[in-house]
Each structure stands twice: as C-alpha cells, then as structure tokens.
N, C-alpha and C positions, 0 to 999 in steps of 0.2 A: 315591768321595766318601761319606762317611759319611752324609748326609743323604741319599740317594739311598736307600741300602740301610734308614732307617730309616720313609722314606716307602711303600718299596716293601713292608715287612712289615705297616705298617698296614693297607694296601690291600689284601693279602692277606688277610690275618686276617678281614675284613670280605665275602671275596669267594669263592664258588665257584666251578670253572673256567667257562669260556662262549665265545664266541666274537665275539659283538661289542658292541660300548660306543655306544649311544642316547643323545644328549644330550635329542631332542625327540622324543615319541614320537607328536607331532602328527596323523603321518598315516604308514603305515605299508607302506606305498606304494613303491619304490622301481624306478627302471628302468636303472639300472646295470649291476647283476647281467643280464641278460640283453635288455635291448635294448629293453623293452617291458616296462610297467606290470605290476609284479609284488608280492604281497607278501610280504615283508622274512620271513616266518616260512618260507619255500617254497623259500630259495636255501641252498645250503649254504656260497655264500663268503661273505665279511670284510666287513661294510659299518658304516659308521659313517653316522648322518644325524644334519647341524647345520641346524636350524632359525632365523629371524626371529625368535623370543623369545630363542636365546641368543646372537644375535650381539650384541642390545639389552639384556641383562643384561648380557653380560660386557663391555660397550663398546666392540668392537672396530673398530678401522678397518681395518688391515691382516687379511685374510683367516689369513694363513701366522701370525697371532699366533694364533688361535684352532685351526688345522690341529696345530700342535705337540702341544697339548695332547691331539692321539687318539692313541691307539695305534699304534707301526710308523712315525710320521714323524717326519722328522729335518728340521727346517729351515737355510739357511746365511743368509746375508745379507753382499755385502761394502760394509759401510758402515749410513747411515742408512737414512732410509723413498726409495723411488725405487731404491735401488742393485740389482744383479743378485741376484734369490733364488731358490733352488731348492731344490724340495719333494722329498724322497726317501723312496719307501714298501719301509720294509722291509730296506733298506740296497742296493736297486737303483741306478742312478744317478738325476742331476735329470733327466738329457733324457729316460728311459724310464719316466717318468710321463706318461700320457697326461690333457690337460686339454681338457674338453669347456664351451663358454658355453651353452644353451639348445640340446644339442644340436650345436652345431657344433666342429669340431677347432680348438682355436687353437694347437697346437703352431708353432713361427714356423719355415718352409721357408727362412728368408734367415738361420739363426743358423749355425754350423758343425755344432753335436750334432742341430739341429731341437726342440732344449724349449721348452717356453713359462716365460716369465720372469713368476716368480708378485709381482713389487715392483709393478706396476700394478693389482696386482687387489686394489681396495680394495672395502669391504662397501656401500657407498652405494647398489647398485640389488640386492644379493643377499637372495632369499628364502630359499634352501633350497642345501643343499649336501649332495651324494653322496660319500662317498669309501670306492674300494671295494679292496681288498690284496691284491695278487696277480695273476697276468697274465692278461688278457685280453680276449684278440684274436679272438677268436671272432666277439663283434656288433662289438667297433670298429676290430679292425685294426691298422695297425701303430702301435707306441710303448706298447702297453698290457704292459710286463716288469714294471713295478714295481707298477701300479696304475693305478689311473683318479679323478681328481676330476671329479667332474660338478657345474659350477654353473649353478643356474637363478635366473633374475632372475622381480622382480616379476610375477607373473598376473594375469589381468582379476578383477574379482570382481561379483559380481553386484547388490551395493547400492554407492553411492557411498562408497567409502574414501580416507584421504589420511593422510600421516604426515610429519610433518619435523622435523629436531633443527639446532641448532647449536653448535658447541663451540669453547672456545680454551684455549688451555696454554703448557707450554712450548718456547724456541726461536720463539716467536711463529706457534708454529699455530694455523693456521684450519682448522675442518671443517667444510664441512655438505653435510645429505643430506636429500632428499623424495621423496616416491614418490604418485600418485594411480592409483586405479585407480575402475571402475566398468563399466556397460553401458547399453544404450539400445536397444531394439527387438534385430535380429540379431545385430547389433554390441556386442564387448564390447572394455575395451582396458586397456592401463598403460601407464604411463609416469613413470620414475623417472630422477634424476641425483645428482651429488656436484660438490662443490671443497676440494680440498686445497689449502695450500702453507705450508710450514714452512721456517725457515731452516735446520734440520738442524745436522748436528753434521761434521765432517771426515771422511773417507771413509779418510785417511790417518788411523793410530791413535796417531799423534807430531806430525800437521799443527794448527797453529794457524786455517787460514781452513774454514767454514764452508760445506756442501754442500747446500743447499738442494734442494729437491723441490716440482714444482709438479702438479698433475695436474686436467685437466676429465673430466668422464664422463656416460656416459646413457645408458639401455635404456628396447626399447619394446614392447610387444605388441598384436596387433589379432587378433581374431577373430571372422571372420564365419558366422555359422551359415543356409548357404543355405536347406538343409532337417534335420527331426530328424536323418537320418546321413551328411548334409554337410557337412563345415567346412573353410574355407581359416583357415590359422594363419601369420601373419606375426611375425617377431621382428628383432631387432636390437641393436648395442650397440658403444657408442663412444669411444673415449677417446684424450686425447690427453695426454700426459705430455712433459714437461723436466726432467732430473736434472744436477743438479753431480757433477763427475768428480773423484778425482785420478791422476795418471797417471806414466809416466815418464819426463820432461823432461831433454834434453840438456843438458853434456855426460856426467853422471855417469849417467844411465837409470838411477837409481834410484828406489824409489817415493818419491814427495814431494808436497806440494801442487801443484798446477796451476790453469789457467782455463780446464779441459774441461767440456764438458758435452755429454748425449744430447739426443735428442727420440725422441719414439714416439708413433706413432697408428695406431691399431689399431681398423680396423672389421670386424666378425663380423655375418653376415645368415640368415636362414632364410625359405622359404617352402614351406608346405607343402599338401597338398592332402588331407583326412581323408576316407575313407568308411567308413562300417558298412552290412554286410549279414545278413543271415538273422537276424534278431531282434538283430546287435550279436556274434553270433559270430563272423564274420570281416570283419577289422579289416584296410584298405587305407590307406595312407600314401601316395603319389608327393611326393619332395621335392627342392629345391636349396639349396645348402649354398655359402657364402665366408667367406672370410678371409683378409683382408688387412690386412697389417703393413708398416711403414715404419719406418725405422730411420737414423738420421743424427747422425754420433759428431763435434764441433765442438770446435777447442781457438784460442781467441779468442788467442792469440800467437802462431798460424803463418797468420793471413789468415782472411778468411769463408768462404771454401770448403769443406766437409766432409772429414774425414778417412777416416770410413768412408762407407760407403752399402750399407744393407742394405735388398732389396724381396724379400718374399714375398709369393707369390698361391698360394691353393689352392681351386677350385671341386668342388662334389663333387656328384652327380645320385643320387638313391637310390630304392627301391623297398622295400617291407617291405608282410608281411601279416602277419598274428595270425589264426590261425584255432582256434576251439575245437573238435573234430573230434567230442568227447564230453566229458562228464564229467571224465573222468581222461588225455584225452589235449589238449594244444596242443600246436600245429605254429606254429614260426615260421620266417619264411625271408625274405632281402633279398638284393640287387641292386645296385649300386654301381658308379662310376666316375667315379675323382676327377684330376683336372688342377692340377699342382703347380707353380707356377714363382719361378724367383731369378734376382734382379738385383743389381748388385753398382755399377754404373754405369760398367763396361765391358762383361761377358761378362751375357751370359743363358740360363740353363739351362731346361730342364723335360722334364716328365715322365709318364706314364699311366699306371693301376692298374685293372686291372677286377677284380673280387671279385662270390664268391656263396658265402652263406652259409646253414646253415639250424642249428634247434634245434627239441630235443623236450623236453615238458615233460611228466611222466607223474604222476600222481597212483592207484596201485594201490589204495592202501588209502589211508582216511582221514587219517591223521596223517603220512603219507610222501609228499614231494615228490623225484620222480628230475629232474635234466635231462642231458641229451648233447648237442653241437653239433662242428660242425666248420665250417670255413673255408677257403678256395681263393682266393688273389690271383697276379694274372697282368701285373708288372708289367714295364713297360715295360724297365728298366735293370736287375734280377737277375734274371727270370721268373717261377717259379711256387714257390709257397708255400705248403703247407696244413698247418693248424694242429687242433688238438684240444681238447674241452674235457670236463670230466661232474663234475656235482655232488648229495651230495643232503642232505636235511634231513629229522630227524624227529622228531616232537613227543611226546611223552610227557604222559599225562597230572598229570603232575605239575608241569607247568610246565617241565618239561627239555626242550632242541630237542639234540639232539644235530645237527652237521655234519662234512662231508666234503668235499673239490674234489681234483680235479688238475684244473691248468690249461697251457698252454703259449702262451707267447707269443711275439711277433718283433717285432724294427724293423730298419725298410727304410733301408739307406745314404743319407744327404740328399744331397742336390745339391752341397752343398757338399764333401762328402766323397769323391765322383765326382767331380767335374769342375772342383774349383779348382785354376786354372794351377799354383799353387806346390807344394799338397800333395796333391790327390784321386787316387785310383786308381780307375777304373771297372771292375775289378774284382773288388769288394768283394762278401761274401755277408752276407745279414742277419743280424744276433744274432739268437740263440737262447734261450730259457729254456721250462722246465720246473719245476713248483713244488707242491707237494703241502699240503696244511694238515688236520690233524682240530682239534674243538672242541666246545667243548657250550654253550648258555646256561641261565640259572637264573632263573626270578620266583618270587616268596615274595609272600606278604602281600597277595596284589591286585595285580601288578605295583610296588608300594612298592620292593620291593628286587630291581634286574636287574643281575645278575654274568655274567659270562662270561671263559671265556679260548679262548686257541689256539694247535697247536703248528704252525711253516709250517716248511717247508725249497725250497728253492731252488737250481738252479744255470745259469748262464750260460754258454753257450758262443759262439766268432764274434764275441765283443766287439769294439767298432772301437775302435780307441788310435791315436794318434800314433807312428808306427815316428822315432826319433831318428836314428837309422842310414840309415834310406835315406830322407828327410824327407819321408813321405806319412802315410796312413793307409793300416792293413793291422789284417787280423783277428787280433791278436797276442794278445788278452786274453781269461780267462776267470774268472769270481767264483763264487763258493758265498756263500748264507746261510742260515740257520737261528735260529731262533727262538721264545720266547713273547711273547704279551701279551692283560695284565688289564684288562678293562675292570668299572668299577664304576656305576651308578647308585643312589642310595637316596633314597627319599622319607620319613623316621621321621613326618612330619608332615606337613600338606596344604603349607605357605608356607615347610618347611625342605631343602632338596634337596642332597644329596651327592653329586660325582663323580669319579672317578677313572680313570687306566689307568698304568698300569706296563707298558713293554716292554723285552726283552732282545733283541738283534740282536748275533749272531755272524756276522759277513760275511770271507768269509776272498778274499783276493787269490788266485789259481790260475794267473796269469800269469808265464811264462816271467822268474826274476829276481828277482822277488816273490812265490815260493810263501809260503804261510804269513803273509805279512804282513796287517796290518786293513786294511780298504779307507779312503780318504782321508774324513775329514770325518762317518764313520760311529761315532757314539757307542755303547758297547757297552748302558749301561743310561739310560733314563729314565725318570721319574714324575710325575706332575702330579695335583694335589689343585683341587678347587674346593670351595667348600661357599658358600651363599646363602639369608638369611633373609628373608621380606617380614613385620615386624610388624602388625596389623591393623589399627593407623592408617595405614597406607601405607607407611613405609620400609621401604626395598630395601640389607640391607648383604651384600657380598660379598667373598671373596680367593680366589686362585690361586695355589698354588706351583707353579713349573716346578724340577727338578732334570733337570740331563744329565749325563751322567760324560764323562772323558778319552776322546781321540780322538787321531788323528793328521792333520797338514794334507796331506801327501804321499805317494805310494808306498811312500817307499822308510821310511817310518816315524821318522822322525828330527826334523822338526818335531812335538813334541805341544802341543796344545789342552788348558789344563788344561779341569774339569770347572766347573758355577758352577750355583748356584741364584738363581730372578727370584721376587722377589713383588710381586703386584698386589695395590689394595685397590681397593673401588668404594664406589658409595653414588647411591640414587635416591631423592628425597623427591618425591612428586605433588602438586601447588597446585593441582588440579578434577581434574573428571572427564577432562579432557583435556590438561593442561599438566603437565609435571613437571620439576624439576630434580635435575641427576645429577654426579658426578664420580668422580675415579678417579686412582690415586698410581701410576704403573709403576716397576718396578723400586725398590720403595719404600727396601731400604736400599743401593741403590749399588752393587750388584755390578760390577764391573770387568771384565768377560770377552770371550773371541773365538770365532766362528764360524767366522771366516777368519783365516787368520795374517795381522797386521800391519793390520788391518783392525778401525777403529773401532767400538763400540757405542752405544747412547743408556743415558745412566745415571738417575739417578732423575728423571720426569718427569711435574709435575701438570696436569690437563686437567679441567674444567668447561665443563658445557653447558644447552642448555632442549633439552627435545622435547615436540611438539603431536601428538594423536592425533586424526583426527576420523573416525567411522563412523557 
C-alpha cells in the first residue's frame, strides 16, 4: 500500500535507529523485563510502556485498539467488540503471547492453543500496561515465544482519588468506567470497574442480524502495611462477558447468520506476602496466584443446553527474592509450582510444573547494565526444560543506550492438546524458540525527542499444528521471523506530542508443504502516526492513522487480506477543574477491511462522552 510506505518514510526521516517506543514516560520503572522492579534504561530487551493518560487521550476502550498501534503487533478480530482477538508480537503466534493481570497468568488452560483471548480486556480498570518483544521465559515460563503483555489495574494512592467517564455512540453503545483509590492509617486500596454493551455489527461480513456484546468488570487492590518492611498485597479482577455468535448452521454448514452466543467470566486473584530486609536490599515475596475461566458456547435453536463447555483452573505458589549483593551486583531468584486444570464437561484433565529460576544483574561500570538468567521446569506431562536468557544495555553519554538480548523461549503442550479424546497426543514436546535483537535509542533536546529502532530475528522449532492425516496434533511445524521496528516520540512543544512506529515483519512458514510461504494473518509492513494538541484554554485535539499492508488468511497463501488504512479523530474540551467533555470519530472515512477472511469490521463510528476527575 502506498500509504503505508509514505507513512513509513516520514517516520523515518524524523527518527534515529533505537529500540523502543515510550508513549508515557511517567514512571520509568518496568518489571517485565526481568521479574522485578527494574529500570526501563538497564534492560537491553524490547519494552513499550502505555500509561493512564494515554489510554484517556487516545480514548480507548478496547485495549488491542491501542496495542496495534506499538511496534511488532499485529491485531485480528473475528467480527465486532466481544469476538475472539488475538495479539501477535512479532509475527509469533496469538497463543504464544504470554498475558499477565496484576501479575497473574491468564492464558485460559480450557481453550485448545491455551492463549488468552484479548476481546474482553477492555481499559476500564487499566493503569499501566507493559508490553515486552521477544521470548521470555526465564521469570515467567511457559507461552512467553512471542512476547509478554503485562497489565496492571488501578493502585492504591495515598490521598483520596476518584475518576469516572461516561460515553455513548454508535450501534447504541454504552460505556462507562470509575475507579477510586485512597489510604487510611496501614491500609491502602482501589477499586475500579466498567460496563459495556453495544449492539455491534454482524460477525458474518454478508450477514444482515446484528452481534451484540455485553461485558461487566472490576478490579481491586488492598494493601496492608504491617510494619515499615512488611506488606501483605491483595489483588483481584473480574469480569463477566456475553457475545453474539455467527456460526455454521445446517444443512449447508456454511458461515451464515445464526442465534449463537458465548459467555465468559473470568476471575484472576493474587495474594502476596512482601518483606524487606538489610536496609531493603533483600527483597522476599512468598505468593499465590489463580485463574479461572469459564467458557459456555449457546446456540438458542438447538435447546438451552450448551454446546461447548470450556473450564480452566490454574493455581500457582511462588517464592522470589531480590537481593542487592553490592553495588553492581543483583541476584534474583524464584520458586514456583503451578496446578493447571480442564474441564470440558465430560473429561478432566490436569497437570504440575515445578520450576526454579534465577538471574544476575551486573552493573561493571556506570553506564552498562549485563543481565544472564536461566530457567528449569519439571513438568509433569513432557519433563524437564531449561531455558536461557542474557541481555545488556548501555548508555552513552550522549543520550544513546545502545541494546542487545538473546533470549529463548518455550510453551508447554495444553491439556487439550494431550489429552482430548478426538485429537491430543500425549506425546507432544514443547515449542521451542530462540530469538536474538540489537538496537540502540536516541533523546535529543531534554528527552523532547526519543527515537529508537531494532533489528530482531527469530526462529521456532516443535511447533504444535493440526496433523490432517492422522487427525491429532503433532510437532509438524516450524517458523522463522525477522525484522525491524521504529519507534518515535517527539515533544517540539510542551502541549504538542508526536508519535509514531513503523514495523517490518518477515515471518516466513518452515513447515513441511509450506516452505517459503508468509505465515497466516501476519502483515508484512505497518505504521501508525498519532500527533495531539492541548491549546491553553483547555482543548485537546487529536488523530491516529493506522496503515497495515497485505497478508494472507491461510497457510497455504491463497486467501489474501488486502491491506487498509483507519483514522481516528478525538477532541476533549474541560468545563472545571474537574469535568470535561470529549469525543471521537473511528474509522472516520469508512474503510471497508478484513482481519479475518469473511469476517466483519465496524465502519465509521461516533462516540461522545463526560469525564469527572477528583483529587
């Protein structure tokens, strides 16, 4: 697409190479990268941090709308808001992203891949979002091949805070979202929730009836502080979603309109136990970790009874310490053993993993951050698996951080893929990957202008595929990628902010049949532009172009997906110190496009809201 390539040269132009793209550079902080409170200048991988001011600038509600727009991810979506989406970093698969709530796995143990399905995760309790490129399994184990999204919801805060918005548009959506937070003697806490529900749009891309999406939600935080380097941390978070289906109805099983529809509720928990010892140099965690999902697929013309039934449980016990040994040396090192189970509502499966991991984080000289880690899981149904990690970073006085990583990752065969009657093989050996990246990033001007890029390569081996021939699952598949991507921030003026990334993803199929072909659904080029004024009476004007190019929907590359550009416009005018009203034009001029072959999009759609701040 010509716009693609004329986006991507702007962005160029404008940018030196780097390595990763900052929307908020709030707090600098990031615990992704290696497990533990680290910062963002010290790690040599890929990390992108989306902050609470721009998920309220840019106005999002769906998460994956904002996610696109970084570097290295490729969103799908089949259908409207609610339908199955899946986040791909790098041109990995969807399931071998690994996604983290507050710290805990939600990957869902009852889907057949095991990914977590990103259509319920709407931004109404989210403060911060990590998202980091490139595999690794080092601190979190398996499903981290492509990358890792780390979301964290609302924190306590120490004066009494409170925030909430409402909005409607089109298709007859409602939004709204609030969050309070505050403290009181030991005790600090949040609590925040949302409600969605829109009539949606047809899920079929020729269907006439309309696919509505309904979703509640809510997170919660408590922390008690027994003594100065005591703390018990409690978390939470909950949501319970209903999606209209279309499906394919006898006798033609073709795709067509239907009266299917899901439900999902999804509760994620933590409790944790903090200590700091030797002045706060070493740093104890003891925690317990769940998550559980429910899954129940209904088609109202074949009786009330559920068609599918999908139940995952995953419990996990952990240990971790942080220790600063010196100056220039931390040692970290955890403990783990997680209990996974699927229900199907015949058969029940499950399963055990003990893991022990450790990392070193070396700081020689002033401006050079090393780290090395390794990993050892002893799982119950393939055995033992030890994984590798090392990265490093280093800063130049000139504002240049030059990086490095290899990293290697794995994911552990799901239950379903072992042990379902019709298809599992138990068997099975875990994928594999291995992945390399250099980079550098650039500040000029005061931080005013931060450019970055980076080159990654990748390759997969042990992939799990659908064998057609002998109708299970068997390690048949292997991928390669390779890659850049730009990321841009610019500030020319204190209330004028510029941001960009451009990435390039060559994913090539390595599988027996399909050598040489692109991998499915994996767009070779994209680019995304934002820019955002606030004039000094108060208005907030902004837009975002998204460009993706041509893709294929299938293996064997014969379906293609042409390419399409979306633009968004916004607009926030403030009426006090604490009330403001806002709105926002999506897909302003109507682009027509697919993610999924045969599968609907939402075309131009207006949405106006209020939002109340009070601190």
């Amino acid at each position: 697409m010509k716009i693609i390539h004329l986006l991507a040269a702007s962005t160029i132009l404008v940018t030196a190479p780097a390595l990763a793209q900052d929307f908020d550079r709030d707090s600098d902080i990031v615990v992704t990268a290696s497990g533990v409170p680290q910062n963002v200048d010290t790690t040599g991988q890929a990390v992108t941090i989306i902050g609470r001011e721009t998920i309220e600038q840019r106005q999002t509600v769906a998460l994956t709308d904002l996610l696109q727009t970084t570097p290295g991810i490729t969103v799908t979506r089949n259908g409207g808001l609610g339908t199955n989406t899946a986040v791909r970093i790098r041109g990995a698969e969807g399931d071998q992203t690994l996604t983290l709530i507050d710290g805990v796995r939600v990957n869902d143990p009852s889907s057949p891949g095991g990914g977590f399905d990103f259509a319920n995760l709407l931004t109404s309790t989210i403060e911060r979002v990590e998202v980091l490129r490139g595999p690794n399994s080092v601190p979190w184990g398996s499903q981290a091949i492509g990358g890792v999204v780390n979301v964290i919801t609302q924190r306590p805060t120490e004066g009494l805070q409170a925030r909430g918005n409402v909005e409607y548009g089109d298709m007859d959506t409602l939004f709204a979202s609030g969050g309070v937070s505050g403290s009181s003697g030991i005790v600090s806490g949040s609590l925040s929730g949302g409600y969605l529900s829109t009539d949606g749009i047809s899920a079929y891309d020729r269907g006439t009836e309309r696919d509505g999406y309904r979703q509640y939600g809510a997170s919660g935080r408590v922390e008690v502080a027994f003594a100065p380097n005591i703390r018990l941390d409690l978390r939470g978070y909950w949501a319970d979603s209903r999606t209209d289906l279309d499906g394919f109805p006898a006798p033609a099983f073709t795709f067509a309109d239907t009266r299917e529809y899901s439900t999902a509720q999804e509760l994620y928990g933590y409790a944790g136990l903090n200590a700091d010892f030797l002045d706060g140099r070493f740093r104890s965690v003891v925690a317990f970790q769940i998550a559980d999902i429910d899954r129940d697929n209904y088609d109202r013309d074949a009786g009330r009874e559920p068609q599918f039934i999908g139940r995952g449980r995953s419990e996990r016990y952990t240990y971790k310490g942080d220790f600063q040994a010196l100056d220039e040396v931390r040692l970290v090192a955890g403990l783990e053993h997680e209990n996974t189970r699927y229900a199907n509502g015949t058969d029940r499966f499950s399963r055990g993993v003990t893991s022990v991991w450790g990392e070193v984080i070396l700081t020689p000289v002033e401006r050079l951050a090393i780290t090395g880690g390794v990993r050892h899981d002893d799982d119950d149904a393939f055995g033992g698996r030890t994984t590798f990690a090392a990265n490093a970073a280093y800063r130049l006085p000139t504002g240049t951080t030059l990086r490095a990583s290899y990293a290697e990752g794995f994911k552990a065969p799901t239950l379903y893929q072992l042990y379902d009657s019709f298809s599992g093989f138990d068997g099975l050996d875990p994928e594999t990957a291995k992945s390399w990246d250099v980079g550098l990033e650039q500040r000029l001007i005061g931080d005013q202008l931060v450019a970055s890029a980076t080159y990654f390569n990748r390759r997969t081996r042990n992939q799990i595929d659908y064998d057609l021939v002998r109708n299970a699952y068997f390690n048949i598949a292997r991928t390669r990628a390779e890659g850049v991507e730009i990321g841009l921030v610019m500030r020319p003026v204190e209330r004028f902010t510029i941001s960009g990334s451009y990435t390039h993803i060559a994913s090539e199929n390595r599988s027996a049949g399909f050598v040489g072909n692109d991998l499915a659904r994996r767009p070779e080029d994209s680019v995304s532009m934002s820019a955002d004024y606030r004039f000094p009476f108060g208005l907030a004007l902004g837009a975002t172009v998204l460009a993706v190019g041509d893709s294929f929907d299938n293996a064997a590359n014969t379906v293609r997906l042409d390419g399409y550009a979306l633009t968004n416009i916004r607009a926030e005018l403030p009426l006090a110190d604490r009330f403001s009203l806002y709105g926002r034009v999506e897909n302003l001029f109507d682009a027509d496009y697919r993610t999924v072959a045969n599968y609907g999009t939402i075309g131009r759609a207006v949405y106006g809201g209020v939002r109340v701040k009070l601190d």
